[in-house]
DRENVOKE-361055 format. One record per residue (C-alpha): residue number from 1; x, y, z. Coordinates in Angstrom, 3 decimals, always signed. Layout:
N
i:x:y:z
NUM:X:Y:Z
...
***
This chain:
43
i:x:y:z
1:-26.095:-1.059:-11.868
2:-26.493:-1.210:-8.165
3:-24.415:-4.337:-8.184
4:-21.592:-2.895:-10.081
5:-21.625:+0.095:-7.618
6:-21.094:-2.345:-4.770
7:-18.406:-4.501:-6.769
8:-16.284:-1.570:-7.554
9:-16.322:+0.009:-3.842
10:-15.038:-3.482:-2.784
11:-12.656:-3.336:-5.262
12:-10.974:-0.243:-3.978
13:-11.392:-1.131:-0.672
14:-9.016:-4.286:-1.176
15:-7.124:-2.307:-3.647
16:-6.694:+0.527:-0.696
17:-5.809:-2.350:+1.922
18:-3.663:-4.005:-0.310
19:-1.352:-0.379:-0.427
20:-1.054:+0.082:+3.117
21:+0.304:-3.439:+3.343
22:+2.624:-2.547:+0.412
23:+3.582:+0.328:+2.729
24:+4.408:-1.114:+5.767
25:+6.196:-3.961:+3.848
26:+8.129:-1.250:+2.263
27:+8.723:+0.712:+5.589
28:+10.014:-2.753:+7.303
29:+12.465:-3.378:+4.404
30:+13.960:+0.344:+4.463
31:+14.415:-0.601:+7.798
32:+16.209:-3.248:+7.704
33:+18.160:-2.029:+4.775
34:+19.114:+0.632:+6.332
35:+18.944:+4.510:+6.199
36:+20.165:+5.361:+2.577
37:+17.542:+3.029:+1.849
38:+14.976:+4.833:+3.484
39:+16.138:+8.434:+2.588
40:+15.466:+7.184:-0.907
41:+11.787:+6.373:-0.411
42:+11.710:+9.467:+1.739
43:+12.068:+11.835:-1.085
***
């Protein structure tokens, strides 16, 4: 059981750092898009 316990808080540790890096990935691109881009992810 303990192991499992372990497993899964790794799991949503990478799963956690895995979103930020979607984020800034999707910050950068609105950027670079351009504002209408970035209103749209805004709201």
């Amino acid at each position: 059981m303990g192991s499992d316990n372990t497993l899964e808080q790794e799991f949503n540790d990478l799963l956690q750092s895995n979103v930020s890096l979607a984020s800034i990935a999707l910050i950068l691109l609105s950027k670079r898009r351009g504002q209408r881009f970035g209103s749209i992810m805004l709201t």
